[in-house]
C-alpha positions as CSV (number, residue, x, y, z in Angstrom):
1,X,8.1,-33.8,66.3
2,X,4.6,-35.8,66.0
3,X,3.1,-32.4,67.0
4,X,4.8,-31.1,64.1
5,X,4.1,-32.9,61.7
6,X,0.4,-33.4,62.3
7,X,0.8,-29.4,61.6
8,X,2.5,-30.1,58.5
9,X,-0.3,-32.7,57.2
10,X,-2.8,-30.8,58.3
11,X,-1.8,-27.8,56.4
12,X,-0.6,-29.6,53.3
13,X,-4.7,-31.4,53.7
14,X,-6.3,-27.9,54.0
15,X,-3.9,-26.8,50.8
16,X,-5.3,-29.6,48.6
17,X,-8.7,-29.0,49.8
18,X,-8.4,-25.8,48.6
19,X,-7.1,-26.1,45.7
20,X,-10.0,-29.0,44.8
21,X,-12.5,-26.0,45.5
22,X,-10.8,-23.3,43.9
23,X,-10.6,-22.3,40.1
24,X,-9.7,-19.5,38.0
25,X,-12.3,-18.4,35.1
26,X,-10.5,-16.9,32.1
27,X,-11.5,-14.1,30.3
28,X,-11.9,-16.6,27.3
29,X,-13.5,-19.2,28.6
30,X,-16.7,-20.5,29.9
31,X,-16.7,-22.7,33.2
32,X,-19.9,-25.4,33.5
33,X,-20.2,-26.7,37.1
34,X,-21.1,-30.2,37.2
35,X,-23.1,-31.6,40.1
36,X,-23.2,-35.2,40.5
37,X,-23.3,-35.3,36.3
38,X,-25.9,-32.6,36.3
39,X,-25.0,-28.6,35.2
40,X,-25.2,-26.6,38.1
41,X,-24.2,-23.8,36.8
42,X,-22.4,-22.1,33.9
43,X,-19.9,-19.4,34.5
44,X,-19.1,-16.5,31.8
45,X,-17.2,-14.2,34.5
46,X,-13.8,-13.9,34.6
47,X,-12.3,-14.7,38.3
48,X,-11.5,-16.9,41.1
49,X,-14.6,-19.2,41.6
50,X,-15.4,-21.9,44.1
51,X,-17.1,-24.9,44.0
52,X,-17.5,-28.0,46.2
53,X,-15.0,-31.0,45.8
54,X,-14.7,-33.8,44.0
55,X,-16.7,-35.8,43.3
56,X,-19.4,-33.8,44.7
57,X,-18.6,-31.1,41.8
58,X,-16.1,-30.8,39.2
59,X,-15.6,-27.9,36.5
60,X,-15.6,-28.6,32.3
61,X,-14.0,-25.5,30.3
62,X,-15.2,-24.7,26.7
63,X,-13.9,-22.0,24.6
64,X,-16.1,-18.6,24.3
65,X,-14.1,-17.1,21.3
66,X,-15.4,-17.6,17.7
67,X,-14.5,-20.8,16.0
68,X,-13.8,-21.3,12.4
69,X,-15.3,-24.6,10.2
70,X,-13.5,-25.3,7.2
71,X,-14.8,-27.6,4.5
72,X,-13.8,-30.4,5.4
73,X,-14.0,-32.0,1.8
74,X,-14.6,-30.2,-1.7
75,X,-17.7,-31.8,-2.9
76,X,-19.3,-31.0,-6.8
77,X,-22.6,-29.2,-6.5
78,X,-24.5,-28.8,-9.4
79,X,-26.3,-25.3,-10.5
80,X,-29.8,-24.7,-12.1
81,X,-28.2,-25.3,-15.3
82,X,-26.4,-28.6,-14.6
83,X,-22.7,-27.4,-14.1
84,X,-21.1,-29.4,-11.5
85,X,-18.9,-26.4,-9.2
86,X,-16.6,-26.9,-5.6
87,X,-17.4,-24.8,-3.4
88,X,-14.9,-24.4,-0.7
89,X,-16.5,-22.7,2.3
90,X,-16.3,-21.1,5.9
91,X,-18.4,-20.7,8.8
92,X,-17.6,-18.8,12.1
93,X,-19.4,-19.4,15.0
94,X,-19.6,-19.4,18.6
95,X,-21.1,-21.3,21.8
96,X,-24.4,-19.0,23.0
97,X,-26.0,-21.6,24.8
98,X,-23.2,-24.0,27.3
99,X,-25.8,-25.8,28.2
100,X,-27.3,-27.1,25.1
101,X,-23.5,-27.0,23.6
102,X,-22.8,-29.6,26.1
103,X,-26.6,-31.7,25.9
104,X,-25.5,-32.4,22.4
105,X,-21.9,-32.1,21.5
106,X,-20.5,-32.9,25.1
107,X,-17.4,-30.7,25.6
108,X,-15.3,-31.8,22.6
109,X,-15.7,-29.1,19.9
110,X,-14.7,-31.5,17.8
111,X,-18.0,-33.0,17.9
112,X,-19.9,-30.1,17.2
113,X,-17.8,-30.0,13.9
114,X,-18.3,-32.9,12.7
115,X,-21.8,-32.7,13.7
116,X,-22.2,-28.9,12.0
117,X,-20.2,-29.7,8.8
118,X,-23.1,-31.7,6.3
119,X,-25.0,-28.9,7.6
120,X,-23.8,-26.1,6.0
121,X,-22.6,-28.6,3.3
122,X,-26.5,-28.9,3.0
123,X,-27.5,-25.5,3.3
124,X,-25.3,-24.6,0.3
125,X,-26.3,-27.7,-2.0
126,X,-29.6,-26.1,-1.7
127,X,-29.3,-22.4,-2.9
128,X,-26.5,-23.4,-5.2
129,X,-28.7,-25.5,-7.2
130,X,-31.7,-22.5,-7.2
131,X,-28.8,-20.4,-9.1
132,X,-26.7,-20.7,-12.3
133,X,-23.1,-20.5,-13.1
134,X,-23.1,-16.8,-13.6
135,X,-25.1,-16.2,-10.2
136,X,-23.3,-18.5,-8.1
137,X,-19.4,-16.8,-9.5
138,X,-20.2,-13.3,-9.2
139,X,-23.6,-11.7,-9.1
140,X,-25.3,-13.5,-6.5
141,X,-22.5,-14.5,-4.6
142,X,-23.3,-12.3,-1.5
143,X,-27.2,-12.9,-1.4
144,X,-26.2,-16.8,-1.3
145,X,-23.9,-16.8,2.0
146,X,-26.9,-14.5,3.6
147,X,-29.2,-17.4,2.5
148,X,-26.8,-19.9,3.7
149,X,-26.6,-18.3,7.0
150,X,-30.2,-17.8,7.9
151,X,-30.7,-21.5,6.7
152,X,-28.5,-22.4,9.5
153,X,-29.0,-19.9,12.5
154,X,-32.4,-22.5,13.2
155,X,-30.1,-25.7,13.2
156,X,-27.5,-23.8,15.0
157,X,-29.7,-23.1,18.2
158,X,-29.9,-27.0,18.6
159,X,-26.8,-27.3,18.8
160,X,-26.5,-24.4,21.3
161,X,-24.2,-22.3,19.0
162,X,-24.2,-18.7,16.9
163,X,-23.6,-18.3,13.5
164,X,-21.7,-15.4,13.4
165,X,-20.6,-15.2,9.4
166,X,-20.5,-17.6,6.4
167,X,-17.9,-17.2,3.5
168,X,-17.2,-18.3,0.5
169,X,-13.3,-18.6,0.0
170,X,-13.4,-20.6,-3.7
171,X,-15.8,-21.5,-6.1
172,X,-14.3,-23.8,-9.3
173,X,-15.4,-26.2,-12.0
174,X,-14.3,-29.9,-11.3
175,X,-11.2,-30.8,-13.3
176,X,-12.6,-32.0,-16.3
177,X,-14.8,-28.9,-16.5
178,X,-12.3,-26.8,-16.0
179,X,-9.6,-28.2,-18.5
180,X,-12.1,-27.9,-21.3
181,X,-13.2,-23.9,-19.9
182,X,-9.3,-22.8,-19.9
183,X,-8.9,-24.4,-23.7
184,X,-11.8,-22.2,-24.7
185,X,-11.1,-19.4,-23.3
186,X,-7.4,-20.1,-24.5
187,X,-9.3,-20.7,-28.2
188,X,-11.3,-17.2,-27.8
189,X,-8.4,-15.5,-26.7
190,X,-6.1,-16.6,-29.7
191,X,-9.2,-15.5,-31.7
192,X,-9.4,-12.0,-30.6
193,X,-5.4,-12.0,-30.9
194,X,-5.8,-12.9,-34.2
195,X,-8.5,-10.3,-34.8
196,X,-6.1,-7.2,-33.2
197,X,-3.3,-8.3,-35.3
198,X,-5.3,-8.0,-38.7
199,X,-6.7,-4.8,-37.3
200,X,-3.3,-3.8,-36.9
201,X,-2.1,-4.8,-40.4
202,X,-4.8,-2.9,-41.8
203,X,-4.2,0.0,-40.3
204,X,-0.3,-0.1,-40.7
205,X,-1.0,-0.4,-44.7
206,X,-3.6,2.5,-44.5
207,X,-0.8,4.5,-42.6
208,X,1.7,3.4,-44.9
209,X,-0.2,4.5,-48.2
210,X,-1.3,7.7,-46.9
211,X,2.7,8.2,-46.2
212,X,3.8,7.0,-49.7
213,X,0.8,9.3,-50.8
214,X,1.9,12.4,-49.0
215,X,5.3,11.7,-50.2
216,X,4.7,11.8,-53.8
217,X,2.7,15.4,-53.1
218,X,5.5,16.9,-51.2
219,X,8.4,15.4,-54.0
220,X,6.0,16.5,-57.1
221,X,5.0,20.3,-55.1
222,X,8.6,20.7,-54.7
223,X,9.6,19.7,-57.9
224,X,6.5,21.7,-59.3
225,X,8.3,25.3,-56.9
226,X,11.9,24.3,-57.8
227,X,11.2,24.1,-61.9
228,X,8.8,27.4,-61.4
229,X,12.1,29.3,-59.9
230,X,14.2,27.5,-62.1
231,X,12.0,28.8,-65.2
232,X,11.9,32.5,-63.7
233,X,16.1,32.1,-63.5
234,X,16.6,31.1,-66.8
235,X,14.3,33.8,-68.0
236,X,15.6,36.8,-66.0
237,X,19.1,35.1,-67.3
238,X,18.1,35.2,-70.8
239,X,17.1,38.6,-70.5
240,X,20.2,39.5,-68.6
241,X,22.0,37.9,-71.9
242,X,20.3,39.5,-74.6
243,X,20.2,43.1,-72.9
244,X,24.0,42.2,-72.5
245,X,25.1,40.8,-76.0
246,X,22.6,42.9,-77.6
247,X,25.1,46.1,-76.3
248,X,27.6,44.8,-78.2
249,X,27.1,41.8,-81.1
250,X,30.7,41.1,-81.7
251,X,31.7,40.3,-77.8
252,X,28.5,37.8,-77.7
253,X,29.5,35.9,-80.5
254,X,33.2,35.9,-79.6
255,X,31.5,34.9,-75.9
256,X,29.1,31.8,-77.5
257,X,32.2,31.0,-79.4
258,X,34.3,30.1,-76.1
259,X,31.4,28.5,-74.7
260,X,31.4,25.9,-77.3
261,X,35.3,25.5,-77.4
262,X,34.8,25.0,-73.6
263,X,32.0,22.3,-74.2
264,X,33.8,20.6,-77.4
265,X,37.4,20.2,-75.7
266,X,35.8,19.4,-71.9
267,X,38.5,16.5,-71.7
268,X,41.9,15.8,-72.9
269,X,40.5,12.8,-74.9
270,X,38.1,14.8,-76.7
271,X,38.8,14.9,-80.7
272,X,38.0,16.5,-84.2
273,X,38.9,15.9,-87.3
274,X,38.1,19.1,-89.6
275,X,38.9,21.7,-91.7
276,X,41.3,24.4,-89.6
277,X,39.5,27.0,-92.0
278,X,36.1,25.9,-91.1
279,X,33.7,28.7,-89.2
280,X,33.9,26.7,-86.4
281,X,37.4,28.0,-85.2
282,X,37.1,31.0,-86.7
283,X,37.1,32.7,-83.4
284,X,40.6,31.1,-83.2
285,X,42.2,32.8,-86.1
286,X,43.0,36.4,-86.5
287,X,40.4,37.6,-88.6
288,X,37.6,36.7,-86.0
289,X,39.2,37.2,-82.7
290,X,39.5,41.2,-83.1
291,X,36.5,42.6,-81.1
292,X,34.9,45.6,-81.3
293,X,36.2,48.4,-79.9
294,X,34.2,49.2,-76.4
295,X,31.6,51.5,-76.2
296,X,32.6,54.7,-75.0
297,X,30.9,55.9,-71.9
298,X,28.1,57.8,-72.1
């Protein structure tokens, strides 16, 4: 049984032994041997690595992927022309250099952030304020994070990092700034509102009046046609009359005759009081109502 379980111990000895000298390198990471406190070595490879056991070495991970700084506060900057603007910002970068990452930051990132940050918070104080309002919002905008980022590939060697991009995500007046830009852009847009409704008015009279106008010609042309046609009826009528009664004088007057008994007694309530032997119903009595015999055809 002692035999055994020397076995045992050894084995379990040998397995922690090994497991002190082995370690696995991931793809994302970067492995700094230490010696004694001193780098030994840094590895990059991906893999099963060995090293010697504690506390002759030990190993210190650090992320290879590219990192992301925030601002960490939005602090005014003030342009060429004395506008105070936030600028929110962001940098990506990446460790280049272990061993320089770890002379100065050690092997928090953490410290290399808070190290990194008035840096670039810097960097951008100083080509803001080469720039105005206009620049810095829209037509500059690029040029300046190119500026910022050579400004900083110097100080990011010291550190033993890359710059790999710098971004702008926001840029915005302070609050105070800003209320008084929204009300005049608020007063200019009510202006122009203002401006497009009058336009409008205008142009609905002018619309209106040239409607009205076109109106009257159409009513007045029409009425112009329809008293032309009118005027050529009553004339090919009165023609059609007199070539009629003048065939035969006695049937017209008998005919006009009826046509003002018809427009004297229109209604019951009409009324006359005359002589019965006036001309006026002569039509009436005997003597007038006998026409002329008709005309014999021809």
């Amino acid at each position: 049984m002692n035999r055994i379980g020397l076995i045992v111990g050894a084995f379990l000895l040998a397995l922690i032994l090994a497991s002190s000298t082995l370690f696995i390198v991931d793809q994302r990471q970067l492995a700094v041997v230490y010696a004694l406190g001193e780098i030994k070595e840094v590895i990059s490879q991906p893999g099963l690595k060995w090293k010697m056991p504690p506390p002759f070495q030990n190993v210190v991970f650090l992320d290879k992927r590219i990192q992301t700084l925030d601002s960490p506060e939005t602090r005014p900057i003030f342009t060429a022309e004395k506008k105070s603007l936030v600028i929110d910002w962001l940098v990506k970068w990446r460790i280049s250099e272990p061993r320089q990452f770890i002379r100065n930051n050690g092997a928090d990132m953490r410290n290399l952030e808070s190290r990194l940050s008035p840096v670039v918070q810097a960097a951008f104080n100083e080509e803001i304020t080469r720039r105005d309002v206009s620049a810095v919002l829209s037509g500059e905008r690029d040029k300046i994070m190119q500026d910022v980022r050579s400004r900083l590939a110097d100080d990011a060697k010291s550190f033993g990092v890359e710059i790999v991009d710098v971004r702008i995500k926001r840029v915005d007046f302070v609050a105070d700034i800003t209320d008084s830009v929204y009300r005049r852009m608020e007063s200019e847009r009510k202006q122009v509102a203002n401006q497009l409704r009058s336009q409008g008015a205008a142009e609905s009279e002018k619309i209106r009046a040239d409607a009205d106008r076109q109106r009257e010609v159409i009513i007045a042309e029409a009425y112009r046609d329809s008293q032309k046609v009118k005027g050529e009826g009553d004339s090919k009528a009165s023609a059609l009359y007199a070539d009629a009664f003048g065939r035969d004088p006695q049937f017209a007057q008998f005919y006009r005759s009826l046509e003002a008994y018809r427009a004297t007694f229109r209604s019951k309530s009409d009324l006359m009081v005359i002589d019965p032997n006036n001309e006026f119903f002569k039509a009436m009595r005997g003597s007038g109502a006998t026409l002329a015999p008709a005309a014999k055809p021809r």
